[in-house]
Backbone as a printed PyTorch tensor [residue, N CA C, xyz], in Angstrom:
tensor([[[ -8.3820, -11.1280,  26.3890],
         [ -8.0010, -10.3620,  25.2250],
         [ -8.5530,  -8.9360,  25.4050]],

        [[ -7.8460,  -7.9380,  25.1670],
         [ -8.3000,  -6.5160,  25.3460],
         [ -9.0510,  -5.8570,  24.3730]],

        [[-10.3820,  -5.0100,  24.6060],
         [-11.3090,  -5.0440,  23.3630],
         [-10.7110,  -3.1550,  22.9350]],

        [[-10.6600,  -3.3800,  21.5520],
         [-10.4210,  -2.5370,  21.1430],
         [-11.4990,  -1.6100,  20.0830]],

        [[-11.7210,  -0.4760,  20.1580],
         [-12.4140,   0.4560,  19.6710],
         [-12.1390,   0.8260,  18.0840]],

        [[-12.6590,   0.7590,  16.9570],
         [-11.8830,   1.2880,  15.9350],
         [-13.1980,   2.3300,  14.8230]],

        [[-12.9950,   3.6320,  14.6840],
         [-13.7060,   4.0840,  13.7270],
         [-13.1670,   3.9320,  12.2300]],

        [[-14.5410,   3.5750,  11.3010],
         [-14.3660,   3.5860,  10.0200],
         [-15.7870,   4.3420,   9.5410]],

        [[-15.5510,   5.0200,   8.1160],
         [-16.8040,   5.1560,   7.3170],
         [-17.8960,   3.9640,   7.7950]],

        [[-19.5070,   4.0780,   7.1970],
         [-20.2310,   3.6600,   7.5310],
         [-20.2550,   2.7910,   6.5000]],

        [[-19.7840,   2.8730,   5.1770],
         [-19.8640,   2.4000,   3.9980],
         [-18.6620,   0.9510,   3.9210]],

        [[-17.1090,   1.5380,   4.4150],
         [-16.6900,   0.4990,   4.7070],
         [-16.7840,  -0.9960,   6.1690]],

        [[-17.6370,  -0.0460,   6.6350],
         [-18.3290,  -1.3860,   7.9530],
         [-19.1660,  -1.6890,   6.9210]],

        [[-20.0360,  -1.5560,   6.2500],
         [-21.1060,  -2.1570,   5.4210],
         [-20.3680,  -3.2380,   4.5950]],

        [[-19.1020,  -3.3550,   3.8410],
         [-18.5200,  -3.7300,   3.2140],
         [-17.8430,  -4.9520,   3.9160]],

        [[-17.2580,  -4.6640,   5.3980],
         [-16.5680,  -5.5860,   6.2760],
         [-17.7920,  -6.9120,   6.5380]],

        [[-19.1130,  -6.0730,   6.6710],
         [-19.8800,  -7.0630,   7.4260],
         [-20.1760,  -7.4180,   6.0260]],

        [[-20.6300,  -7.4850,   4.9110],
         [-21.3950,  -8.4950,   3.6440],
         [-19.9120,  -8.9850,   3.9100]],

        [[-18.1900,  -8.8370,   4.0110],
         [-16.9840, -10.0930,   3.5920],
         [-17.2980, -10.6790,   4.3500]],

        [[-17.5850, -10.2250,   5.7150],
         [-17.5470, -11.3890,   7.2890],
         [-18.9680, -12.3290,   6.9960]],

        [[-20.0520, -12.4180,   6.1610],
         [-20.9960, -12.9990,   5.8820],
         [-20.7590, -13.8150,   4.5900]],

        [[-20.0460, -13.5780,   3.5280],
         [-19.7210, -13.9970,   2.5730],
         [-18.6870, -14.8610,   3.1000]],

        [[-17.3690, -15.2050,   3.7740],
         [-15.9870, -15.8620,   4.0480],
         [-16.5780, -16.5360,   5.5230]],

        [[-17.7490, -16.4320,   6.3860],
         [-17.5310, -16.8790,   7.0940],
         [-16.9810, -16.8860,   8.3070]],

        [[-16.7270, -15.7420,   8.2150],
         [-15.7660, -15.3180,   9.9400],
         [-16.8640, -15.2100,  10.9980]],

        [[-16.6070, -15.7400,  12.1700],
         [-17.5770, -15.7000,  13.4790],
         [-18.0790, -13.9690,  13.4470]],

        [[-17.4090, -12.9320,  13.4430],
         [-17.8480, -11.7710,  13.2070],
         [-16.6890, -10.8560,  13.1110]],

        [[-17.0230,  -9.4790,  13.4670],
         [-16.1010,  -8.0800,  13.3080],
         [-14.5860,  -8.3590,  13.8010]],

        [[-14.3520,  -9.3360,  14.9130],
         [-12.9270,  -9.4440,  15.3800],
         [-12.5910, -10.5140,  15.0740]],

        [[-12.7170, -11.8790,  14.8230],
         [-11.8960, -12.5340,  14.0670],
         [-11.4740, -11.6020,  12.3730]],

        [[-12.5880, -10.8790,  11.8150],
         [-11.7580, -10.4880,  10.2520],
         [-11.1640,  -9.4130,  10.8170]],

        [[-11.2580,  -8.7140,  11.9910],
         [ -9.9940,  -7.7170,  12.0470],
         [ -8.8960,  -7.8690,  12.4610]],

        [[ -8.9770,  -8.9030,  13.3470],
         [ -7.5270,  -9.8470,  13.7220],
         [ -6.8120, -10.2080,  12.4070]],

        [[ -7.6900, -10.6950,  11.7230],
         [ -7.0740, -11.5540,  10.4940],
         [ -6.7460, -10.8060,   9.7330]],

        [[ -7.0590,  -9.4730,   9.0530],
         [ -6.8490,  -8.2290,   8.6120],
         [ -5.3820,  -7.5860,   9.3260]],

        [[ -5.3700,  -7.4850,  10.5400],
         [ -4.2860,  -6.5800,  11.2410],
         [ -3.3520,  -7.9200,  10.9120]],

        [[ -3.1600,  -9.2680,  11.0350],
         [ -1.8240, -10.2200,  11.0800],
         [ -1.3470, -10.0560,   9.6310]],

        [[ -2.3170,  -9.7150,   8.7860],
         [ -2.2920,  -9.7930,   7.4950],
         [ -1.3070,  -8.1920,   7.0490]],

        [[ -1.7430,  -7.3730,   7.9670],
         [ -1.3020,  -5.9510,   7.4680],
         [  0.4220,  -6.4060,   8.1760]],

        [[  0.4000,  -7.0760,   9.1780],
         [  1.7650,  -7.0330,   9.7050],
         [  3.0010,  -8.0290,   8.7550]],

        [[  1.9710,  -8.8650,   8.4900],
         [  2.8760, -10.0420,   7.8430],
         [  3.7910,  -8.8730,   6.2830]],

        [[  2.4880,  -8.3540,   5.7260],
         [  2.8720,  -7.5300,   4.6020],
         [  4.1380,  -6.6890,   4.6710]],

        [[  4.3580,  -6.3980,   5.9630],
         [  5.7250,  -5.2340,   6.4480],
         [  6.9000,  -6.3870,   7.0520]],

        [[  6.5300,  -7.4350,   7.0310],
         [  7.6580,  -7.9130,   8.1220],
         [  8.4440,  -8.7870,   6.6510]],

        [[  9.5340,  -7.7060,   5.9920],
         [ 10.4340,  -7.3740,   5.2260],
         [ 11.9900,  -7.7840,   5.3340]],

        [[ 11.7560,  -8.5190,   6.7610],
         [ 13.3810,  -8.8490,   6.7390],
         [ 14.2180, -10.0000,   6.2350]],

        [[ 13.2630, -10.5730,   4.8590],
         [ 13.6920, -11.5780,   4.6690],
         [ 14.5790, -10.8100,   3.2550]],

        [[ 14.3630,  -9.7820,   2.7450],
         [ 15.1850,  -9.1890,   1.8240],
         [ 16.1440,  -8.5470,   2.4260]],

        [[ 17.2200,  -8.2220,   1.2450],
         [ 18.8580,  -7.6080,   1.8710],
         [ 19.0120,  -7.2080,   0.8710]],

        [[ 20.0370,  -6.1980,   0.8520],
         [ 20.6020,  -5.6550,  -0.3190],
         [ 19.2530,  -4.3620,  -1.1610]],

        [[ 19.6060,  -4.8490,  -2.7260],
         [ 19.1300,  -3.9880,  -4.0390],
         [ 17.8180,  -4.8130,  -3.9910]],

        [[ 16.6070,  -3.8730,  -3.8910],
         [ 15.3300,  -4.9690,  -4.4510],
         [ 14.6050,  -3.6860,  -5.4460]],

        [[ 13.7900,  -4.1160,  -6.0890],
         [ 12.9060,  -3.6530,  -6.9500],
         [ 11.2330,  -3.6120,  -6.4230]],

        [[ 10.5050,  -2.4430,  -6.8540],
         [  9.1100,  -2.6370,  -6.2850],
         [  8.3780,  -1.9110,  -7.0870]],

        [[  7.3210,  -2.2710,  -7.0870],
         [  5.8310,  -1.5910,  -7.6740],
         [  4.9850,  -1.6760,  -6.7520]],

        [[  4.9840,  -0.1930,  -7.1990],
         [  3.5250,   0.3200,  -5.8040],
         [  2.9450,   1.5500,  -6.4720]],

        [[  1.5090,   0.9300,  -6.8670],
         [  0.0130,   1.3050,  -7.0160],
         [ -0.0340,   1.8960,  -5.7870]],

        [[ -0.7500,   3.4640,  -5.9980],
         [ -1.0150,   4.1200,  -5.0040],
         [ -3.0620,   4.8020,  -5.6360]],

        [[ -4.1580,   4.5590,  -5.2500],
         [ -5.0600,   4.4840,  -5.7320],
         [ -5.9400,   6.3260,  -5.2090]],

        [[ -5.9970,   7.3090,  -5.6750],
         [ -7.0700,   8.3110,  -5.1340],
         [ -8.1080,   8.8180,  -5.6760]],

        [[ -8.6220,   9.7310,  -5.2890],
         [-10.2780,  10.4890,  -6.9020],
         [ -9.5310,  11.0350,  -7.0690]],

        [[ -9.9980,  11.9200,  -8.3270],
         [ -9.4810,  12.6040,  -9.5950],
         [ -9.3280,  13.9640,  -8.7610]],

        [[-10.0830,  14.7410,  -8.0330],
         [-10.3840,  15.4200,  -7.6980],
         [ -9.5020,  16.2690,  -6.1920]],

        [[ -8.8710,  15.1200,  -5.8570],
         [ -8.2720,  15.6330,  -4.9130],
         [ -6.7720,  16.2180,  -4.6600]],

        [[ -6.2060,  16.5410,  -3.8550],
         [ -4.5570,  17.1810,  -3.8710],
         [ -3.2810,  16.3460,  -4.0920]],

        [[ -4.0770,  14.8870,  -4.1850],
         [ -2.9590,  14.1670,  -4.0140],
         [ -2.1620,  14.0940,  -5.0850]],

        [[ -2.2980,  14.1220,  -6.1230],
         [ -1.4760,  13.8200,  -7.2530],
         [ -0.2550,  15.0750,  -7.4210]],

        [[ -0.8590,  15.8080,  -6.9820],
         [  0.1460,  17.1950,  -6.8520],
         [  1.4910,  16.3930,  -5.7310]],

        [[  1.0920,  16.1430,  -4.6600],
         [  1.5460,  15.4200,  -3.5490],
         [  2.3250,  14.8730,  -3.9480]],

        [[  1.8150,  13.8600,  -4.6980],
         [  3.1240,  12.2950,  -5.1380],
         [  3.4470,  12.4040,  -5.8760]],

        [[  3.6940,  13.9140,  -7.0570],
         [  4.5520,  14.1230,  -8.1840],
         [  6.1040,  15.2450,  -7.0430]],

        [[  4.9900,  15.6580,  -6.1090],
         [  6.0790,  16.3530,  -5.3760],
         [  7.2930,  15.3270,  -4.6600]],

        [[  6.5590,  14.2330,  -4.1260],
         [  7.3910,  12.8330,  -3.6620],
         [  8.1590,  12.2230,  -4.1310]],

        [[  7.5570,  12.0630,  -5.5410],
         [  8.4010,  11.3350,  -6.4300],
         [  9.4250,  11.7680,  -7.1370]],

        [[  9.2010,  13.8610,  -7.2140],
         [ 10.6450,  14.1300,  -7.5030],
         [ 11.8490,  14.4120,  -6.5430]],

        [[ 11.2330,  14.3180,  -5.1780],
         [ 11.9820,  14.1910,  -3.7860],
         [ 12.8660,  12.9940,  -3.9390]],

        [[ 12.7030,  11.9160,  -4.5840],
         [ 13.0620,  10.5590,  -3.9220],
         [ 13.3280,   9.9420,  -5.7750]],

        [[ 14.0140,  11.0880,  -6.7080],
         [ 14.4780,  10.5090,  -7.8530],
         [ 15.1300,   9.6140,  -8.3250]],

        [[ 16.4110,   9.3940,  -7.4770],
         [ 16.9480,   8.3520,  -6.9130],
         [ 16.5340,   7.2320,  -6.8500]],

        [[ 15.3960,   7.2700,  -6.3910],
         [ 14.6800,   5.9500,  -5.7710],
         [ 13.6570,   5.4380,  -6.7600]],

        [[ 12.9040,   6.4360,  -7.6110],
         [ 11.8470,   6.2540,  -8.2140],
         [ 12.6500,   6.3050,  -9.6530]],

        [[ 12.5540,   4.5240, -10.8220],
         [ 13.0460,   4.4980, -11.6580],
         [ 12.0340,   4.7420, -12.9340]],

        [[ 10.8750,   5.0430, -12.5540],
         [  9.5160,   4.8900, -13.3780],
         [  8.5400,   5.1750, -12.9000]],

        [[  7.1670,   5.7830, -13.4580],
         [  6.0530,   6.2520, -12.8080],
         [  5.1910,   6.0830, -14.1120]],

        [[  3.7400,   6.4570, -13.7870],
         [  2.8430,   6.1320, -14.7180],
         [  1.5960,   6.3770, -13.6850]],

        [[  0.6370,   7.3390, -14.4100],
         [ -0.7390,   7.8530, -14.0870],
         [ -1.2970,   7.6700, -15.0420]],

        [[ -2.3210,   6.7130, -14.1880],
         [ -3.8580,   5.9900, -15.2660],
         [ -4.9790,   6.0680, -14.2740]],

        [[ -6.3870,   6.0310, -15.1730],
         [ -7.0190,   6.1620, -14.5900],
         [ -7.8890,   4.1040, -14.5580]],

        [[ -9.0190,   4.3630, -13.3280],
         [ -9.4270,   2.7540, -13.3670],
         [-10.8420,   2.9000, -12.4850]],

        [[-11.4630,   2.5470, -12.7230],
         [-12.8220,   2.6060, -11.8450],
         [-13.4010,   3.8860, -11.5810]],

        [[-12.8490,   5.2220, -12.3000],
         [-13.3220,   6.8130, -12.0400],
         [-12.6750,   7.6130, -10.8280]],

        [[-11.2090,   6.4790, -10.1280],
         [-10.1590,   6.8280, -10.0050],
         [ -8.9660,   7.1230, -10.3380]],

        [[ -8.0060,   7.6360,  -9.8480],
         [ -6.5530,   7.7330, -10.4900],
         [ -5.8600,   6.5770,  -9.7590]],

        [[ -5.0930,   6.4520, -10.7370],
         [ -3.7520,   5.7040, -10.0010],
         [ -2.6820,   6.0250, -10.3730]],

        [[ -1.4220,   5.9850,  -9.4280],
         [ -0.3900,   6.1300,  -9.8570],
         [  0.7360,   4.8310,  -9.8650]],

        [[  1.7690,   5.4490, -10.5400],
         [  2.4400,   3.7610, -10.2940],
         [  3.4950,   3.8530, -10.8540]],

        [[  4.2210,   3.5460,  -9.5960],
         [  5.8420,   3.6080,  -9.1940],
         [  6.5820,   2.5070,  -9.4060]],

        [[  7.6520,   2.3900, -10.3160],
         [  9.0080,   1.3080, -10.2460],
         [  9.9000,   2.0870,  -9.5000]],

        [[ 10.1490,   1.2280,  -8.0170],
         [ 11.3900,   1.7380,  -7.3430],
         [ 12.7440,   0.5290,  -7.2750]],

        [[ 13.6690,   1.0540,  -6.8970],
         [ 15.2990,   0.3810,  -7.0140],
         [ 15.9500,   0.5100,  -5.8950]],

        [[ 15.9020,   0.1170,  -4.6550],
         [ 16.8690,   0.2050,  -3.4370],
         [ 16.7870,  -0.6490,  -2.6920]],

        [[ 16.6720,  -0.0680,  -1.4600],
         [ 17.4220,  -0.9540,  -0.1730],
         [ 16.1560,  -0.9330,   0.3350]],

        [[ 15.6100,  -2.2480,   1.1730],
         [ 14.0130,  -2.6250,   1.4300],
         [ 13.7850,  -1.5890,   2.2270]],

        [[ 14.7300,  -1.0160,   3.2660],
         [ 14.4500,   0.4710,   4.2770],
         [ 14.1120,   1.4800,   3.8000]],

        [[ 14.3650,   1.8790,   2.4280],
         [ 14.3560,   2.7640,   1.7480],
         [ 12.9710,   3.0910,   1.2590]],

        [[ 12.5350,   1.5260,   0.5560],
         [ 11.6100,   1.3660,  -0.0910],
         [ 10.2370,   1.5980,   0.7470]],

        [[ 10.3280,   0.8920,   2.1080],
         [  9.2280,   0.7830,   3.1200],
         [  8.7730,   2.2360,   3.5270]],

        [[ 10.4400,   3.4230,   3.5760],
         [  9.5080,   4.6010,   4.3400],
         [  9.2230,   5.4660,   3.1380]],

        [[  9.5560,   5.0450,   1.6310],
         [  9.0400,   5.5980,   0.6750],
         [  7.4170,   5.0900,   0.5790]],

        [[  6.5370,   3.9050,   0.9180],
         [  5.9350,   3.4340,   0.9050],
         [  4.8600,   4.3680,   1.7460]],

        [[  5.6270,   4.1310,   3.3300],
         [  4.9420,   4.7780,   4.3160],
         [  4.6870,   6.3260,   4.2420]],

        [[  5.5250,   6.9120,   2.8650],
         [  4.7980,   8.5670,   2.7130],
         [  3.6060,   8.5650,   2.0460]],

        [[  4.1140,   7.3270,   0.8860],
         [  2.7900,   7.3290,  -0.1410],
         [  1.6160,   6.8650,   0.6050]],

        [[  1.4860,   6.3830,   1.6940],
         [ -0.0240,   6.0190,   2.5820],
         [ -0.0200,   7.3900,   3.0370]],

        [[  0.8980,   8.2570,   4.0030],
         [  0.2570,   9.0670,   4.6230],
         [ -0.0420,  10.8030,   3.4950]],

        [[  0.1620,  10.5880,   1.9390],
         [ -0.6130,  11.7280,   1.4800],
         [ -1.9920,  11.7860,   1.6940]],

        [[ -2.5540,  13.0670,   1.8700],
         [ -3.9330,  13.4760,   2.0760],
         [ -4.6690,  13.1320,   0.5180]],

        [[ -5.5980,  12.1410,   0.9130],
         [ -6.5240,  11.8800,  -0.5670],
         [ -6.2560,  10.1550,  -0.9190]],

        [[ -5.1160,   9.5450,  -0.6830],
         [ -4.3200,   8.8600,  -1.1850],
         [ -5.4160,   7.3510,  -0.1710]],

        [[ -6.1500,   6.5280,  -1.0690],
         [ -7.1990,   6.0760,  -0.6560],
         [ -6.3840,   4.2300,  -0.1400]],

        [[ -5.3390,   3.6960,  -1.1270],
         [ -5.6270,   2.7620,  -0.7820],
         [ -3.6880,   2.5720,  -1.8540]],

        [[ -2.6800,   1.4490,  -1.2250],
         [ -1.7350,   2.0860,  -1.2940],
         [ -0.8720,  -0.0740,  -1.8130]],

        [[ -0.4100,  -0.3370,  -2.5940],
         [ -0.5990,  -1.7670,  -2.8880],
         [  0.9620,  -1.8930,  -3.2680]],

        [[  1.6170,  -3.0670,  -3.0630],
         [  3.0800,  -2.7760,  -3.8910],
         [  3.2810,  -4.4160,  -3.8910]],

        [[  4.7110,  -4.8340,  -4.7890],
         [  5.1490,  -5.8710,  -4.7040],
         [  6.6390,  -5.9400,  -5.1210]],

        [[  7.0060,  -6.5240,  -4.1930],
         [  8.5370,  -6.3950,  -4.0940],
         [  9.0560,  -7.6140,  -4.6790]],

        [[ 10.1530,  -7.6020,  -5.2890],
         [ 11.2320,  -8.3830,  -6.3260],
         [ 12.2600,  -8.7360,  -5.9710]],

        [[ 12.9780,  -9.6510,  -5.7690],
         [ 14.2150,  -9.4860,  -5.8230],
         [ 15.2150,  -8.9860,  -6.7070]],

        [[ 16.3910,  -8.4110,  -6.3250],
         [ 17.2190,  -7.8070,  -6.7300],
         [ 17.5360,  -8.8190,  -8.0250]],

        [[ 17.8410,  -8.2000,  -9.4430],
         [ 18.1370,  -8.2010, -10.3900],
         [ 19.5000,  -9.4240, -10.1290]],

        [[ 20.5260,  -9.4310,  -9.3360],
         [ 21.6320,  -9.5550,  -9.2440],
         [ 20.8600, -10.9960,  -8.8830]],

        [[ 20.2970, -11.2030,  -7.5870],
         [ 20.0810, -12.4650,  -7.0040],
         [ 18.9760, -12.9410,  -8.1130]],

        [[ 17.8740, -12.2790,  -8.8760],
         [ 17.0960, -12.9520,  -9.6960],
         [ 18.4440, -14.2250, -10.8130]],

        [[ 18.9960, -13.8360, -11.0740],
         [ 20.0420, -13.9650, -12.2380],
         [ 20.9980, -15.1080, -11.9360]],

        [[ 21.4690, -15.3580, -10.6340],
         [ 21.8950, -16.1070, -10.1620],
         [ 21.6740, -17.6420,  -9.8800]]])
């Protein structure tokens, strides 16, 4: 198996190692294995088709550029974005998106909201389409 290198804050290794002591994992690479299958399983999307629906919590501090960012995004992608809502939760912001399209659509709308600057931690859950719920 090929060993791989990964930097994080010092605060979130502090955090990895009390889960990997708390759950039990042999150490740092079984929970990052299990972490990365976990991040892949989350994207591997091809079991939807068509119209789906989603909510996606996008989490940052109060303090930073992002909210400027994802009001700029969200009026980019109006179309797409049927609802929004900024609250605050733990002495962060959050924002939070109802979107309406096609799962391709939805995923690289997803993949902007991870790559704004500030934008800490990025959560969604997808629905089926209204049409197939109903059916």
């Amino acid at each position: 198996m090929p060993v791989v290198s990964v930097s994080m804050p010092e605060s979130l290794l502090n955090e990895l190692d009390d889960f990997i002591e708390d759950h039990g994992y042999s150490g740092r690479s079984e929970a990052v294995r299990e972490g990365a299958r976990g991040l892949i399983d989350e994207f591997d999307m091809a079991e939807f088709d068509g119209e789906v629906a989603c909510m996606i919590a996008a989490r940052f501090e109060h303090d930073s550029t992002a909210e400027a960012s994802l009001s700029e995004l969200r009026h980019a992608h109006a179309e797409l974005v049927t609802s929004s809502v900024h609250s605050h939760a733990g002495g962060a912001c959050l924002e939070l998106f109802v979107v309406e399209g096609s799962i391709d659509t939805i995923s690289a709308y997803v993949a902007r909201i991870r790559a704004v600057n500030g934008v800490n931690t990025v959560e969604y859950s997808v629905l089926e389409s209204t049409e197939r719920a109903i059916a």
